[in-house]
C-alpha beads as a LAMMPS data file, in Angstrom:
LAMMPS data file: protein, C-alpha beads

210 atoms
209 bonds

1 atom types
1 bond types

-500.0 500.0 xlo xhi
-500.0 500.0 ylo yhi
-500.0 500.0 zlo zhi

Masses

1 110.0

Atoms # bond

1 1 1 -305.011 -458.595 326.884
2 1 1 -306.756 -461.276 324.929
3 1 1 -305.348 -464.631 325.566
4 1 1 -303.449 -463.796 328.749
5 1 1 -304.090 -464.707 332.135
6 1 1 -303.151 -462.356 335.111
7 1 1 -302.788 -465.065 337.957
8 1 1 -300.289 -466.769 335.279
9 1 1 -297.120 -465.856 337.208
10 1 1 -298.746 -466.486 340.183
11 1 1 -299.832 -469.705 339.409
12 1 1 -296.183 -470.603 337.982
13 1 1 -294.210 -469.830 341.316
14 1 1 -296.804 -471.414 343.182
15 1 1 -296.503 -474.997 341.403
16 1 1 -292.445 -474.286 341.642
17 1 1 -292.658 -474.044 345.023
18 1 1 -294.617 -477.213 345.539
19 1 1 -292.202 -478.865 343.060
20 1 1 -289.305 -477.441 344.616
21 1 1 -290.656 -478.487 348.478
22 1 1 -291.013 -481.982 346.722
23 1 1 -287.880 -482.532 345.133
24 1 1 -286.266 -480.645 348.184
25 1 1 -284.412 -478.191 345.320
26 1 1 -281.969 -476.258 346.637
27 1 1 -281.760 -472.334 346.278
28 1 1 -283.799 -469.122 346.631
29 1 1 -285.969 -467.159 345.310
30 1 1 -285.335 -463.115 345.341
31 1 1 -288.422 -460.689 345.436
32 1 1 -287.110 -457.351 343.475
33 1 1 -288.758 -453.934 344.492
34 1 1 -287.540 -451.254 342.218
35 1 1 -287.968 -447.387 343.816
36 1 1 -289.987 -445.409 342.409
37 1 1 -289.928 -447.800 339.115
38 1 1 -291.786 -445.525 336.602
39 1 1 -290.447 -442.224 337.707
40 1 1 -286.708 -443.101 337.519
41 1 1 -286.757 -444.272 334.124
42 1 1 -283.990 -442.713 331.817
43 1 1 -285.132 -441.523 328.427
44 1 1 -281.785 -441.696 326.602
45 1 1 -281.517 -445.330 328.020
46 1 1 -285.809 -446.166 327.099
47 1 1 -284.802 -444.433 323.474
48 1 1 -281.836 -446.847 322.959
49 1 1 -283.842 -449.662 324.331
50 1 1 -286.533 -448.957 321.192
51 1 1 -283.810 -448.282 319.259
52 1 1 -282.614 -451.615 319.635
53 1 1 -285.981 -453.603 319.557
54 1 1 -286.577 -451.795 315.968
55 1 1 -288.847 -449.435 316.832
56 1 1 -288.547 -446.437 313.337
57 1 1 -286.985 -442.916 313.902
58 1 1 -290.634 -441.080 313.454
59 1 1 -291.951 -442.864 316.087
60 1 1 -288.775 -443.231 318.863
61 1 1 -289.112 -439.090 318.496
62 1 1 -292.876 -439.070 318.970
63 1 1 -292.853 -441.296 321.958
64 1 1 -289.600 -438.657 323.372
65 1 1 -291.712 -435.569 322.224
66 1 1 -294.763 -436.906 324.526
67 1 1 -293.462 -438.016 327.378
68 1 1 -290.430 -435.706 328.095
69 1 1 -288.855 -432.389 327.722
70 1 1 -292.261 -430.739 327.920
71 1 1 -293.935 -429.009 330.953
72 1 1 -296.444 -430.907 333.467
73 1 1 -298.659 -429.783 335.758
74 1 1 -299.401 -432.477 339.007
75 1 1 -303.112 -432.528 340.550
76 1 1 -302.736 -433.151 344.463
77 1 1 -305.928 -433.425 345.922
78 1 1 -307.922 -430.925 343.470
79 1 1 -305.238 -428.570 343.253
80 1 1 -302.772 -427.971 340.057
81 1 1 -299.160 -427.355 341.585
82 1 1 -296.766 -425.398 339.332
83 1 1 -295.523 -426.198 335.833
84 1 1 -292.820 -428.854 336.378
85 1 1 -289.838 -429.635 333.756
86 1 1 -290.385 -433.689 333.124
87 1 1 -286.488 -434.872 332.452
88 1 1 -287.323 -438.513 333.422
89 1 1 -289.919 -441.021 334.551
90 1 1 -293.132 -442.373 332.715
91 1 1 -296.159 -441.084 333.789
92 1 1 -298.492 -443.555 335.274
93 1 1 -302.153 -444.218 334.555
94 1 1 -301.188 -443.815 330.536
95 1 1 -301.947 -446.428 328.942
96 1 1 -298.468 -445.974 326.681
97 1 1 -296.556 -446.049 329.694
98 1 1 -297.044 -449.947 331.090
99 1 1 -295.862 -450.976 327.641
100 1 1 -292.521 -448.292 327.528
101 1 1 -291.731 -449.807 331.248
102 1 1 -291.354 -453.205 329.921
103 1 1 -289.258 -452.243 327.154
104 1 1 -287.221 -450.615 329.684
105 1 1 -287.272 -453.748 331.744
106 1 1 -286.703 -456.180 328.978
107 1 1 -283.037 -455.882 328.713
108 1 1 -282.343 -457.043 332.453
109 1 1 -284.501 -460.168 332.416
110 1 1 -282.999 -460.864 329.099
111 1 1 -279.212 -460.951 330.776
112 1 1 -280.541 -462.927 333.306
113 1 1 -282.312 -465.289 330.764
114 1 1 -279.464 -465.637 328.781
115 1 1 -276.594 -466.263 331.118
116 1 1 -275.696 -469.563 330.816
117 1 1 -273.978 -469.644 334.418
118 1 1 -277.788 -468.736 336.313
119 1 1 -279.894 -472.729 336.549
120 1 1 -282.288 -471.393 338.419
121 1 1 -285.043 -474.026 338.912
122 1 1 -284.014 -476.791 336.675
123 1 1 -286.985 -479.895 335.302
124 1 1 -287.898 -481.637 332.284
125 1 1 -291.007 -481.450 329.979
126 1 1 -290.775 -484.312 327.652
127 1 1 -287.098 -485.296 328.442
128 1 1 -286.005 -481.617 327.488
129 1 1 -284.407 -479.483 330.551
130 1 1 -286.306 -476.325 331.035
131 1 1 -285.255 -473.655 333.607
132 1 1 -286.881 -470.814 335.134
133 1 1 -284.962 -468.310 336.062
134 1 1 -287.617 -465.329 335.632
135 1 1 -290.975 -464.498 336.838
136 1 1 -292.062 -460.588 336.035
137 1 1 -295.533 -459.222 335.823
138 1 1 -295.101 -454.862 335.419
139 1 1 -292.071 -453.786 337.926
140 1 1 -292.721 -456.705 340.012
141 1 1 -289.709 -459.299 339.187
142 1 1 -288.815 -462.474 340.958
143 1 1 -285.563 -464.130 340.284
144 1 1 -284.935 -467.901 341.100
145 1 1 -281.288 -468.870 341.820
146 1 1 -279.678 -471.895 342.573
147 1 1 -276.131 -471.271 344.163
148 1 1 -274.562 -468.472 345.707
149 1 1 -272.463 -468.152 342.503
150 1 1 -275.916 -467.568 340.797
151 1 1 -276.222 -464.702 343.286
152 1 1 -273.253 -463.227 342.314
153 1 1 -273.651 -462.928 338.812
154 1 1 -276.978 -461.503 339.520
155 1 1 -275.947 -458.605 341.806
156 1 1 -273.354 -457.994 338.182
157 1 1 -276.019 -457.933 336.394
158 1 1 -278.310 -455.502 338.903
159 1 1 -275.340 -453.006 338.535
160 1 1 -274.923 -453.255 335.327
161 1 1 -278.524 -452.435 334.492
162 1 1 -279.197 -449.499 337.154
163 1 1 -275.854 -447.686 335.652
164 1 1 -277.350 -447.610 332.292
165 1 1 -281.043 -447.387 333.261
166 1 1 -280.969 -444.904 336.520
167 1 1 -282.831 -447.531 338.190
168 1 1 -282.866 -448.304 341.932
169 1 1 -283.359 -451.760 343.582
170 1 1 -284.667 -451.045 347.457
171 1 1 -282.431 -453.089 350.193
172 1 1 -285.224 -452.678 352.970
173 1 1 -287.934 -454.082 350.731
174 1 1 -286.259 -456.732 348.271
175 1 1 -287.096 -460.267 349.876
176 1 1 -285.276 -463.997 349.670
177 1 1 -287.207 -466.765 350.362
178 1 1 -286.182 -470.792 350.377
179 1 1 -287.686 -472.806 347.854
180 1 1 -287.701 -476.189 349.665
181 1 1 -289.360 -474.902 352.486
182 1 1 -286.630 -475.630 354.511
183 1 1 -285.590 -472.829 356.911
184 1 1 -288.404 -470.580 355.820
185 1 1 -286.965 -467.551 356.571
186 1 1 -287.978 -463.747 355.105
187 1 1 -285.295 -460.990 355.117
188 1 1 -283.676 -458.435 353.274
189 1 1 -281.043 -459.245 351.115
190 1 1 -278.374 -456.270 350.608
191 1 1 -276.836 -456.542 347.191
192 1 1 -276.142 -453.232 345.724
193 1 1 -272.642 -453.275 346.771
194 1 1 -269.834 -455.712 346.364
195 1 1 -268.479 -454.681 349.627
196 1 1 -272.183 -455.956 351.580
197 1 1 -271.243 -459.823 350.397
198 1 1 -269.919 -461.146 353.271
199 1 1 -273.288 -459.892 355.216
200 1 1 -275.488 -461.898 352.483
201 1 1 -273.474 -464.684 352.185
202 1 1 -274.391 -465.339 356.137
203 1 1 -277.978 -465.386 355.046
204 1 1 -277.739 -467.450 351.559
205 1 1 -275.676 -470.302 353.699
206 1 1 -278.966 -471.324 355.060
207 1 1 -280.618 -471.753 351.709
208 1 1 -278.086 -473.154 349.178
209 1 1 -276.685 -476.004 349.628
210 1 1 -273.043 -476.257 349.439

Bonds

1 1 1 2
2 1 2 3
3 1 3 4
4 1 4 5
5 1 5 6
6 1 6 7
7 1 7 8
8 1 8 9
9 1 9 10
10 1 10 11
11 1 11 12
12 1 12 13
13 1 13 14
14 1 14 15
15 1 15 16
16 1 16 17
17 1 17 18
18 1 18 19
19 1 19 20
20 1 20 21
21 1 21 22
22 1 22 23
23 1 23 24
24 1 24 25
25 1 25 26
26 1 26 27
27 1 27 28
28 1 28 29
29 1 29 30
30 1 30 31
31 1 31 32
32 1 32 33
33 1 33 34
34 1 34 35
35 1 35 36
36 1 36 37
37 1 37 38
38 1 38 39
39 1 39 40
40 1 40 41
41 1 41 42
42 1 42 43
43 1 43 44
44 1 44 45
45 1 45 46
46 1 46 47
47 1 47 48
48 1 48 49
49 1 49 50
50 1 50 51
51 1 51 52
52 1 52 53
53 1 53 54
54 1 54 55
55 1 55 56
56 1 56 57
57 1 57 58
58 1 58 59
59 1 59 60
60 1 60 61
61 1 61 62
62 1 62 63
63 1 63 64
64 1 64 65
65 1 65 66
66 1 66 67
67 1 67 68
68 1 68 69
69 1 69 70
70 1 70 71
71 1 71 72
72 1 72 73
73 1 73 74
74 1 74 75
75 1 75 76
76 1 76 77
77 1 77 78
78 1 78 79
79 1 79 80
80 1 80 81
81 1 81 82
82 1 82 83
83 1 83 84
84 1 84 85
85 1 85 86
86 1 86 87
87 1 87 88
88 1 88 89
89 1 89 90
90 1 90 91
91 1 91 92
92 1 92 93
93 1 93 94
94 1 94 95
95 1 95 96
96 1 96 97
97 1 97 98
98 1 98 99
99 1 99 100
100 1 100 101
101 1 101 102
102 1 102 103
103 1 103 104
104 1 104 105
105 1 105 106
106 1 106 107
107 1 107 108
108 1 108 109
109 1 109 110
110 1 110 111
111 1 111 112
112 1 112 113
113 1 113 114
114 1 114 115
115 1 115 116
116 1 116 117
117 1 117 118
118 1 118 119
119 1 119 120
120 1 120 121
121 1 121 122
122 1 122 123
123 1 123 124
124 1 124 125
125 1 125 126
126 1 126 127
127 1 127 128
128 1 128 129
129 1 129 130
130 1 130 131
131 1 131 132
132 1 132 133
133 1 133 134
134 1 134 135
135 1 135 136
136 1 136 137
137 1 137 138
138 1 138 139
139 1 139 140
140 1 140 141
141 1 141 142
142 1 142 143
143 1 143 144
144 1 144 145
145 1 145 146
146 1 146 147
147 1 147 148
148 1 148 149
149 1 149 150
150 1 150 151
151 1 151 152
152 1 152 153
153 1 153 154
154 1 154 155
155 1 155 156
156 1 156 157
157 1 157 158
158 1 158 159
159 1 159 160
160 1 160 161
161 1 161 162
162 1 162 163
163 1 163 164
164 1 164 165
165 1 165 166
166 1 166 167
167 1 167 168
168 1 168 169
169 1 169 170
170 1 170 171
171 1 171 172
172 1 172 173
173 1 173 174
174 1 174 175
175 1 175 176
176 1 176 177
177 1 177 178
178 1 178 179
179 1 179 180
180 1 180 181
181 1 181 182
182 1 182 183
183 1 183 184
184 1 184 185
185 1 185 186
186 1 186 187
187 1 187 188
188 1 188 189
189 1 189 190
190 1 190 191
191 1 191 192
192 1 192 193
193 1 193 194
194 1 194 195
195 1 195 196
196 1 196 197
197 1 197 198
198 1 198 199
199 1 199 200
200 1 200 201
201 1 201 202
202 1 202 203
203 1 203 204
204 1 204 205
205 1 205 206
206 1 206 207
207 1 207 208
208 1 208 209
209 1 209 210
């Protein structure tokens, strides 16, 4: 896209980190790895989603009409398997579909953005406090957090979204990482469950400070 830069995120979360080593900020940063990210999406939840960004009638139907209820065939290797009924999931490699997934993504980094209780990584640009909270580039989303409350309220809002969105975050390949550098340890974090807290609070008592 004209004007944008594709090593912009990465670029961001590396100067945090070199702030954050610097200032010796307390908290973590959470790697998110959605399963099968495109292929779980819901299409009453995507058609809401448009719904509520504005999107007209004619087209919310068009974009419905195209990418499900019809029949699919799947090339593996050369060879055409059987017609397949799509219910769900964007199809990848269309060009329509990148932009659908981050409508369908919007509305959880927008909770996240908005809730007043999540810091994040806290600085000031011309005496005005600025926070980053969120880093996403496609299905790839990295959360910052600064206390273990903050890691509560995200795990709410994790549920929240995958009960209205059928998606699915993976436990063996979401990461935590310190952003001081202090006790640089990588691990999975289990947070799908209110019942696995007590497990990740062992691991987030070695990165927050309390």
């Amino acid at each position: 896209m004209k004007g944008r830069f594709i090593g912009k995120n990465g670029l961001l979360l590396h100067l945090l980190l070199h702030q954050a080593r610097h200032r010796q900020y307390p908290g973590i940063g959470m790697l998110l790895d959605q399963e099968k990210a495109y292929d779980r999406v819901n299409p009453h939840y995507l058609m809401k989603v448009m719904e509520y960004f504005g999107f007209c009638c004619e087209f919310i139907r068009c974009v419905h009409s195209f990418f499900f209820g019809n029949f699919i065939e799947v090339d593996v290797n050369g060879y055409f398997t059987q017609t397949v009924f799509q219910q769900r999931g964007l199809r990848q490699g269309d060009p329509l579909s990148r932009l659908l997934f981050n409508l369908a993504l919007e509305p959880l980094l927008l909770s996240t953005q908005q809730d007043s209780e999540i810091i994040g990584y806290e600085y000031e640009l011309d005496r005005i406090p600025r926070f980053v909270k969120t880093i996403a580039y496609a299905d790839d989303v990295c959360v910052v957090l600064k206390t273990q409350d903050e890691f509560t309220r995200l795990q709410n809002h994790l549920i929240q979204y995958s009960n209205v969105s059928n998606t699915k975050f993976n436990q063996t390949k979401t990461k935590a990482f310190s952003l001081n550098g202090i006790r640089m340890l990588t691990g999975n974090v289990i947070f799908s469950s209110i019942a696995s807290q007590r497990t990740t609070q062992n691991f987030l008592l070695n990165h927050f400070a309390i």
